[in-house]
C-alpha positions in Angstrom: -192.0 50.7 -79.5 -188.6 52.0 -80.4 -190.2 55.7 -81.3 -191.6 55.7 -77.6 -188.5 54.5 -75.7 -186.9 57.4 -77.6 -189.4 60.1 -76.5 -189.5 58.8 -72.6 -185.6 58.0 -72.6 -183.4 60.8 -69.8 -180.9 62.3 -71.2 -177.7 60.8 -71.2 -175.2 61.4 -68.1 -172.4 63.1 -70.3 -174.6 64.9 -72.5 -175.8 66.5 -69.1 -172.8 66.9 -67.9 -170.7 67.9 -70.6 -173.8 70.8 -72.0 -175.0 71.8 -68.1 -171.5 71.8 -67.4 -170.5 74.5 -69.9 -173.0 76.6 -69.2 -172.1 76.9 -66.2 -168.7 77.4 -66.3 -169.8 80.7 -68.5 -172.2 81.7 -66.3 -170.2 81.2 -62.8 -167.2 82.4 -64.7 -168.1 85.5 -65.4 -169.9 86.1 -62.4 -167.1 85.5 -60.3 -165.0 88.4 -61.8 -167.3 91.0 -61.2 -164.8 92.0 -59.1 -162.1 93.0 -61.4 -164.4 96.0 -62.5 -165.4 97.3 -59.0 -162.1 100.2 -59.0 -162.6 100.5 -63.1 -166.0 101.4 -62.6 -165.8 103.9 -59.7 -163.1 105.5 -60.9 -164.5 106.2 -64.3 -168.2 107.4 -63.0 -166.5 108.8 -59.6 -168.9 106.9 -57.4 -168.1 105.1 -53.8 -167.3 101.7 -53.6 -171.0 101.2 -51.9 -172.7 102.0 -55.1 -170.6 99.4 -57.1 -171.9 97.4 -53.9 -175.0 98.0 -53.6 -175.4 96.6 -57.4 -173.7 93.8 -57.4 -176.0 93.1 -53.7 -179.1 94.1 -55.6 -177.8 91.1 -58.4 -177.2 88.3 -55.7 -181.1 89.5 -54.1 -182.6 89.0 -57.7 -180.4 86.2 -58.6 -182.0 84.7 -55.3 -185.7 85.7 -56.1 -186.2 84.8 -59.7 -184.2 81.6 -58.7 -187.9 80.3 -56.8 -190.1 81.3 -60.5 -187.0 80.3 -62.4 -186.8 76.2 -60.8 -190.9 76.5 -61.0 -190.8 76.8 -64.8 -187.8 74.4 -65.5 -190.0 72.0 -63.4 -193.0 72.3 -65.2 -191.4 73.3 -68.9 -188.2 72.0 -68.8 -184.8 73.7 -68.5 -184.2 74.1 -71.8 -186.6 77.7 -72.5 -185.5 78.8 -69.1 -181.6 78.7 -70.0 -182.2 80.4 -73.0 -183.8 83.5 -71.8 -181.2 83.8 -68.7 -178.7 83.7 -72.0 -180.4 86.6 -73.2 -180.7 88.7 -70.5 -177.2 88.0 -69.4 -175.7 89.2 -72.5 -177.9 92.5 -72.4 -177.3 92.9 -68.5 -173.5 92.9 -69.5 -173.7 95.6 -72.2 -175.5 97.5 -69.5 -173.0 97.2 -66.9 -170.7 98.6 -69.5 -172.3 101.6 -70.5 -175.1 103.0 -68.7 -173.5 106.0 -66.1 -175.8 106.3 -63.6 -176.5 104.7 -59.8 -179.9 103.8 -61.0 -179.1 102.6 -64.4 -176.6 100.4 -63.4 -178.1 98.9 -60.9 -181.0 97.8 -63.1 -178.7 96.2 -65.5 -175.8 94.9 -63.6 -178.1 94.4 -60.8 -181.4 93.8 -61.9 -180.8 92.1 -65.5 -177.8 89.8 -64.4 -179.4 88.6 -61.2 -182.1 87.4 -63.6 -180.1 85.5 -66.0 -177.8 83.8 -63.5 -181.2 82.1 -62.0 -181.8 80.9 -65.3 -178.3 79.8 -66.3 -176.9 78.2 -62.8 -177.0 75.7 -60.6 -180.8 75.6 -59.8 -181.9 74.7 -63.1 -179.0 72.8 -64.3 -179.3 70.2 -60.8 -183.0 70.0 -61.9 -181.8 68.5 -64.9 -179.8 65.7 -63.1 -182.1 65.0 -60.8 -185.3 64.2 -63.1 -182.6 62.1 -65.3 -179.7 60.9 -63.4 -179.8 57.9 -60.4 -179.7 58.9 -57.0 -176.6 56.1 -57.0 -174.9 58.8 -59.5 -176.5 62.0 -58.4 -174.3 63.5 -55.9 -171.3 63.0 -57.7 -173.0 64.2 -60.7 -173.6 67.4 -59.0 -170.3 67.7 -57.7 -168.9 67.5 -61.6 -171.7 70.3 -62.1 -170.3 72.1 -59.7 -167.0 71.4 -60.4 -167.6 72.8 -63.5 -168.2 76.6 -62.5 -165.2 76.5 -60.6 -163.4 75.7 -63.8 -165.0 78.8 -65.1 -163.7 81.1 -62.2 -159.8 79.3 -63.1 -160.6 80.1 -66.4 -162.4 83.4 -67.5 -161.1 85.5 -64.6 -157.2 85.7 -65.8 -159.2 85.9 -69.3 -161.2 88.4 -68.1 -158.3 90.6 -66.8 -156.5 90.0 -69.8 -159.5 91.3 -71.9 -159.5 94.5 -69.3 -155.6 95.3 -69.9 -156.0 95.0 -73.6 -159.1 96.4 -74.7 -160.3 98.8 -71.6 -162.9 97.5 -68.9 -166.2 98.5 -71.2 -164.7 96.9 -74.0 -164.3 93.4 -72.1 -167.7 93.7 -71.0 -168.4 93.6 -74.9 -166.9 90.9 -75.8 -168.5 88.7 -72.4 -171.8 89.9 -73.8 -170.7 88.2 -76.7 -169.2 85.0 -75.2 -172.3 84.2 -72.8 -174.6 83.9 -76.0 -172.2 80.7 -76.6 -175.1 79.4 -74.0 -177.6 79.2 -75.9 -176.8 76.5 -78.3 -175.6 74.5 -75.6 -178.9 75.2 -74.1 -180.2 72.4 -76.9 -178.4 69.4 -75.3 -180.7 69.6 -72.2 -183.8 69.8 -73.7 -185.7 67.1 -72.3 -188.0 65.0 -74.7 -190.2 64.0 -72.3 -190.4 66.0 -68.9 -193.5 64.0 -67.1 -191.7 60.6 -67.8 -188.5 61.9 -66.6 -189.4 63.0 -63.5 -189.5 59.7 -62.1 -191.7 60.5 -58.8 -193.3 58.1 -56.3 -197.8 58.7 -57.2 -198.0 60.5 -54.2 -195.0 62.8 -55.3 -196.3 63.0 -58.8 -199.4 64.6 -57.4 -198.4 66.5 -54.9 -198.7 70.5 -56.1 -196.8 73.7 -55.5 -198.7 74.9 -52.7 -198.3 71.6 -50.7 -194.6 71.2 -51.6 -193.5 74.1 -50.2 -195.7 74.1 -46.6 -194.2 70.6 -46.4 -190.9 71.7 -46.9 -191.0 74.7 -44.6 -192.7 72.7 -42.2 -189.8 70.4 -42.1 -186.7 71.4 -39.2 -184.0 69.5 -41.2 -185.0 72.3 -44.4 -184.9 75.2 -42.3 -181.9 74.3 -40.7 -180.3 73.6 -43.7 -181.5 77.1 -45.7 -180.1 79.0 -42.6 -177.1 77.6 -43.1 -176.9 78.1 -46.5 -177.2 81.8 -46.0 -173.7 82.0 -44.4 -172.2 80.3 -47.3 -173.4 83.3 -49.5 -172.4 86.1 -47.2 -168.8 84.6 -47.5 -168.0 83.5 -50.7 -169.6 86.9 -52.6 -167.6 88.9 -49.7 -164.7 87.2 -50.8 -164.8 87.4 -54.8 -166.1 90.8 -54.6 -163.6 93.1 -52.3 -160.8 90.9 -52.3 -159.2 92.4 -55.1 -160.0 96.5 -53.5 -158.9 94.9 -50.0 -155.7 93.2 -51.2 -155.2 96.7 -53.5 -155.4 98.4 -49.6 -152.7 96.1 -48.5 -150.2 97.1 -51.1 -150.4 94.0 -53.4 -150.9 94.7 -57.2 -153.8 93.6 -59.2 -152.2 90.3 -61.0 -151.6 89.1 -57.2 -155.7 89.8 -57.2 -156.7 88.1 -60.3 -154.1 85.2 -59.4 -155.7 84.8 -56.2 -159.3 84.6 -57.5 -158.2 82.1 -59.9 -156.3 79.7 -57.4 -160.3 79.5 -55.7 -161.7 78.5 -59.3 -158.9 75.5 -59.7 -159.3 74.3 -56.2 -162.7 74.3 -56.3 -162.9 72.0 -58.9 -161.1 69.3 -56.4 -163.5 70.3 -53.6 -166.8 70.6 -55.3 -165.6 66.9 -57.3 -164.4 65.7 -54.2 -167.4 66.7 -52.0 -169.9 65.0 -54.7 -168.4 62.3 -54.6 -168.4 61.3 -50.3 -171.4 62.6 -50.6 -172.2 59.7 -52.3 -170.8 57.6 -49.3 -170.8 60.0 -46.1 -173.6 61.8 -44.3 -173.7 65.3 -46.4 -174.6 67.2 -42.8 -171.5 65.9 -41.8 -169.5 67.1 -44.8 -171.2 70.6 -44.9 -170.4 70.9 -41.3 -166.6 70.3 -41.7 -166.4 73.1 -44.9 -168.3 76.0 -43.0 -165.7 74.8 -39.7 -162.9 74.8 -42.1 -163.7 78.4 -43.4 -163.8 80.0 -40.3 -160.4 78.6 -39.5 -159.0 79.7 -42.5 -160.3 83.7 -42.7 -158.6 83.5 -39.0 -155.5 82.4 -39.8 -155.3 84.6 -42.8 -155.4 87.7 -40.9 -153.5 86.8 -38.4 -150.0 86.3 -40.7 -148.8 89.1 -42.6 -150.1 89.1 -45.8 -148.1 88.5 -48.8 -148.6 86.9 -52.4 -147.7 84.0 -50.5 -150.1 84.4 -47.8 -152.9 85.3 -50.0 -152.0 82.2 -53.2 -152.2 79.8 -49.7 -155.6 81.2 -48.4 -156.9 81.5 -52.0 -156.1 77.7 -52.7 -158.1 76.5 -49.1 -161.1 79.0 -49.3 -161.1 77.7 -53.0 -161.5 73.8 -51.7 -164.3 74.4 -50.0 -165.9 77.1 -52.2 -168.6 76.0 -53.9 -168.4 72.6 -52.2 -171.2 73.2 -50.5 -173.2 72.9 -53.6 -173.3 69.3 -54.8 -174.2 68.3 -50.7 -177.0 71.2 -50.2 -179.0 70.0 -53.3 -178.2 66.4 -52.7 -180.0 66.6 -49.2 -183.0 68.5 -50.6 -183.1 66.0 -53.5 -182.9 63.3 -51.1 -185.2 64.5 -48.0 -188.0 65.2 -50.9 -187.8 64.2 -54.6 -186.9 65.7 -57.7 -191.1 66.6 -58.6 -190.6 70.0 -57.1 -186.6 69.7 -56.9 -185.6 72.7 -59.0 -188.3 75.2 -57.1 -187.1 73.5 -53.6 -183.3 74.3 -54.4 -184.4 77.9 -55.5 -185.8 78.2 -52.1 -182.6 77.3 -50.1 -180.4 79.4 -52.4 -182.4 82.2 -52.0 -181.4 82.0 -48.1 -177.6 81.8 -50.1 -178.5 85.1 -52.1 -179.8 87.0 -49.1 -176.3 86.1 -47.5 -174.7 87.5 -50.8 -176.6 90.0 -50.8 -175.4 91.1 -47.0 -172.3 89.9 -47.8 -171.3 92.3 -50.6 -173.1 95.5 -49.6 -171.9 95.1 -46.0 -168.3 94.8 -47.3 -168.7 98.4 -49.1 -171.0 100.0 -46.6 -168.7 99.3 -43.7 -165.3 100.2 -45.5 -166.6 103.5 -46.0 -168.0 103.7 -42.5 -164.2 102.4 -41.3 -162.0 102.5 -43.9 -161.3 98.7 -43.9 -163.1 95.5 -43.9 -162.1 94.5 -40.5 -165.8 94.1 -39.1 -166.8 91.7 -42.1 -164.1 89.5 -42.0 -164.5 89.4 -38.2 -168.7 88.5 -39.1 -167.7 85.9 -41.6 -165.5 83.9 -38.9 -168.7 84.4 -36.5 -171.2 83.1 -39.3 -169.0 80.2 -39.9 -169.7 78.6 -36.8 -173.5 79.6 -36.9 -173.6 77.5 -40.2 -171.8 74.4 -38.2 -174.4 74.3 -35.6 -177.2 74.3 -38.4 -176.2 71.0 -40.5 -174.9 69.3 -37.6 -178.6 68.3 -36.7 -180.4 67.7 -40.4 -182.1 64.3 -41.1 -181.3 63.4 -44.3 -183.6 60.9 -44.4 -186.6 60.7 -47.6 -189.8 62.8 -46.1 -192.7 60.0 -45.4 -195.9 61.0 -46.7 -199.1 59.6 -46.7 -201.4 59.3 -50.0 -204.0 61.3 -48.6 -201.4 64.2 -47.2 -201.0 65.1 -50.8 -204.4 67.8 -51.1 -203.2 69.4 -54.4 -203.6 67.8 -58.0 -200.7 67.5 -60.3 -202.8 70.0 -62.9 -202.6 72.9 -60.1 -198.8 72.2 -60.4 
């Protein structure tokens, strides 16, 4: 008996936390200084700032793609493969970035290659994980300490990641990241899941619903649309943000240290937000909560270009946009966790964050495209204070409420799955 309460037993909540959350902190961490390298880059293959764009769009669109496939086979296989490849292809996609010299070659590998292994080393996959194994009583806040997580790994690897570019040259850095993100796959280990059927834990008619059904239900549903629309503005701003703040604050006459402080002041907040965010989710209505952050944002970006910028102005900015971040993380998943399972949960969360990648996506290749229309990023900034009350009115109205099904709504059998 003892052998088979050890093969059906979930994973314990700090071994989830503690491996899931270290692999994300890599993986966001380094994402989120992409940035650093955008005037390195350009000025070493003399390309535009759109092309370094373009790339780093093409990354969040592939990131937001392979995301769907990627939550499918964590569902049905388990995390633990899935994170292992993404390692893989992340390190490979960073050696890339650092040495391949054309448009096209580097936007297969920063673009094509990353994108890939950030939807096999991020939050889609890792939430899967908490959700087939952790309570529903624990699982927002355990999402928010996910979460949390990656914005640790913005605090921590981007003045690493500067520090690397000063001392060793911006293709050398690159080298050593390579390097570093391989650290995921041993970590990868800790969430391998013994048993994935038992630790699913889904109602009979969830456990047979398939793949096909689960996602015309979802789509069908006004409370997932809603909330996948709004989800889209969050990645439009946040990859805006992280990507041309350092070239825009560069335009304004502030050095790059004020840049790299700046980006880092978002990582350390966001730990609070994303932490405190999981946790009333636990207690608050998460439409309510996501409503408030998207508010907030557009309040913030307004105020910000209204005063005169300074270090000051910008450390300020940097340490409210950085509260409420990623904060919209922990409460997007919760809601789709909560409105319809965990059987499909990863696949389900790679749908919604694909709306969040298209955003990115817009986001980041707007930002260049436009500043070399203009010459400044007036007209996405202006957008991103627009979108923020777009993404207000959207999770105002969701029902966060479980989906009721019927047994015989359920048409697919779990083997089609």
């Amino acid at each position: 008996m003892s052998s088979v309460n050890s093969q059906t037993r979930p994973l314990s909540v700090w071994q989830i936390l503690i491996c899931g959350g270290l692999i994300v902190t890599f993986s966001m961490g380094v994402r989120h200084g992409f940035g650093l390298w955008l005037q390195p880059v350009i000025q070493a293959n003399d390309w535009g700032r759109e092309t370094f764009s373009f790339a780093i769009a093409i990354q969040n669109l592939v990131w937001g793609v392979t995301g769907v496939f990627a939550g499918m086979l964590a569902d049905r296989f388990g995390a633990f493969r899935v994170i292992i490849a993404g390692a893989i292809l992340y390190a490979l996609g960073l050696l890339g970035m650092a040495y391949t010299t054309s448009p096209l070659a580097f936007t297969l590998t920063t673009g094509v290659l990353l994108g890939m292994a950030q939807a096999g080393t991020t939050y889609a996959v890792i939430f899967g994980v908490i959700g087939r194994n952790i309570p529903v009583s624990r699982r927002s806040w355990a999402m928010g300490v996910a979460a949390a997580a990656g914005s640790f790994g913005q605090f921590l690897m981007l003045p690493t990641e500067n520090i690397l570019i000063s001392s060793f040259g911006w293709q050398e850095a690159l080298v050593f990241l390579s390097c570093a993100v391989l650290l995921i796959v041993p970590l990868a280990f800790g969430l391998r899941e013994k048993d994935l059927v038992a630790n699913r834990a889904a109602t009979p008619t969830e456990a047979s619903q398939g793949v096909i059904h689960a996602i015309r239900e979802a789509f069908a549903y006004r409370s997932f649309r809603l909330l996948v629309l709004g989800y889209f503005v969050c990645g439009f701003q946040v990859v805006f943000i992280g990507v041309h703040m350092p070239s825009y604050l560069k335009d304004e006459g502030l050095n790059a240290e004020v840049a790299s402080y700046a980006l880092a002041l978002i990582g350390l907040f966001n730990v609070f937000g994303t932490y405190l965010v999981g946790s009333l989710g636990q207690i608050w209505p998460k439409r309510y909560l996501l409503a408030f952050i998207y508010t907030a944002r557009g309040v913030a970006i307004a105020i910000f270009l209204i005063v005169p910028i300074s270090a000051v102005s910008v450390y300020i900015f940097s340490a409210v946009m950085g509260f409420l971040w990623l904060s919209t993380v922990p409460a997007t998943n919760a809601i789709v966790a909560q409105i319809f399972g965990v059987r499909h949960f990863s696949m389900l969360g790679g749908f919604v964050f694909f709306s969040h990648q298209i955003g990115s996506f817009l986001g980041v290749w707007l930002g260049g495209k436009l500043y070399d229309i203009y010459g400044n990023y007036d007209v996405v900034w202006y957008l991103a204070i627009a979108l923020s009350v777009f993404a207000t009115l959207m999770n105002l109205p969701i029902n966060e409420n479980a989906i009721q099904r019927r047994p015989d709504a359920v048409t697919q059998p779990q083997a089609v799955a």
